[in-house]
N, C-alpha and C positions, 0 to 999 in steps of 0.2 A: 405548419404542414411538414411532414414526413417524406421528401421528395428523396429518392434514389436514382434521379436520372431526369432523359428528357425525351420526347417523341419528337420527331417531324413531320410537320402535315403537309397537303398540298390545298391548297380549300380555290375551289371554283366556284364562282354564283355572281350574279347582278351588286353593286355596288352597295347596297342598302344591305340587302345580305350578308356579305362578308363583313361590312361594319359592324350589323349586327353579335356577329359569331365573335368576332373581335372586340367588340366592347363587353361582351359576356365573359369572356376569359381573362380579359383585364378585372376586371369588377372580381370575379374570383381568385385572381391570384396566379394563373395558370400559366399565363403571356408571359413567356421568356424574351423570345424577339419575332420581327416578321417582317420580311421584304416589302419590298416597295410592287405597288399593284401593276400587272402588265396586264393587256388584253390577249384574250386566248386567240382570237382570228382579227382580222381586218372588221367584218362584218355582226361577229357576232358581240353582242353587247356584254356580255359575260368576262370578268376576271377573274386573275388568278393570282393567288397569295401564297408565300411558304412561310406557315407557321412551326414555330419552335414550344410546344406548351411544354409544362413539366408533367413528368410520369407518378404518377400517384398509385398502380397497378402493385401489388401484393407480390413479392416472390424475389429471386433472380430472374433476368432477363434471357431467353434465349439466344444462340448465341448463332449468326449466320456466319459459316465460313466460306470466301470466293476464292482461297485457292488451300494448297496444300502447308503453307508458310505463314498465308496471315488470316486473320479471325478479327471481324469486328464484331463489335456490341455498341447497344445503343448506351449503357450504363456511364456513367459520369462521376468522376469524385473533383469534386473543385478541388484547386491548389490548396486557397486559403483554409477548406476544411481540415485536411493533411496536416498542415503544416501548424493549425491549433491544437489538433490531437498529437501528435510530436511533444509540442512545447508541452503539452500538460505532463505526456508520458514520462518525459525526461527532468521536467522540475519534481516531479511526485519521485521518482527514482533517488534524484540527488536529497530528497529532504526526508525519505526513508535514510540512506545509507549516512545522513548527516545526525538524526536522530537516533541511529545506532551505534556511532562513535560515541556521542551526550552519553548514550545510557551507559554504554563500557566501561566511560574517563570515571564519570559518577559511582559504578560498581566498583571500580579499583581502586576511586580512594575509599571508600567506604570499607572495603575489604582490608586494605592497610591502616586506616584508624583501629578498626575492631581485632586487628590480628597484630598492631605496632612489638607490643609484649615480647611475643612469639617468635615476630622478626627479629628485632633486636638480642633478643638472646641466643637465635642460630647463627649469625654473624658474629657473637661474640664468642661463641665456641669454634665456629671458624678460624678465628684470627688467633685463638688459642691453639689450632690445630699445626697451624703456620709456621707461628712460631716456635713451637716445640719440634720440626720438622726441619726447621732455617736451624735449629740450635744443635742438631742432631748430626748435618749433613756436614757438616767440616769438623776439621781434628780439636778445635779446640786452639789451636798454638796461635801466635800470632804471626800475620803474612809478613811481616816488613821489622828488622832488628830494633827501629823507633816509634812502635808503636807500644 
């Protein structure tokens, strides 16, 4: 069932009735919760029950507002539902950003095996450039009479 929420009912009728109406919504699934039965009068045989069934109605809910500041709605999101959609959002997040690291490490050494060659030999003109730079940059003489 596709429940988005819940209604509150008030159900009044003779004892058989309301059992009735309440074993129907059980049986179906509907029965959230429901008070415990009071009599409407002293005299009159009839009770009354506040039933909680679930909302099964198509849409968003209207929304009644009682003042300028607060807004209810009958709409519901349980905790636990939240708090599973979280945890999936946030593991699927982490196991994206985890399998994009994998593919990167995997691309770079991939990239330095087929390019080693390449590397190696701009590092060794490098360390040629250095050096002929290191050899260039002093006089020549030696700094200390015992050297």
């Amino acid at each position: 069932m596709n429940a988005i929420g819940y209604r509150d009912h008030t159900l009044i009728g003779l004892p058989d009735q309301v059992a009735n109406v309440i074993r129907n919504h059980h049986t179906a699934g509907t029965l959230i919760s429901l008070s415990a039965p009071r009599p409407v009068s002293p005299t009159d045989p009839r009770i009354r029950v506040a039933l909680r069934l679930v909302d099964t109605t198509a849409g968003p809910r209207p929304v009644r507002v009682t003042s300028l500041r607060t807004h209810i709605t009958d709409r519901v999101r349980p905790r636990r539902s939240r708090r599973t959609r979280r945890v999936i959002a946030i593991t699927t997040a982490v196991a994206i950003v985890v399998a994009g690291l994998v593919a990167a490490a995997f691309y770079l050494v991939a990239f330095l095996i087929d390019h080693a060659a390449i590397i190696a030999g701009l590092l060794a003109v490098a360390a040629l450039i250095l050096a002929a730079l290191r050899g260039t940059a002093g006089s020549g003489k030696r700094h200390c009479p015992g050297c």
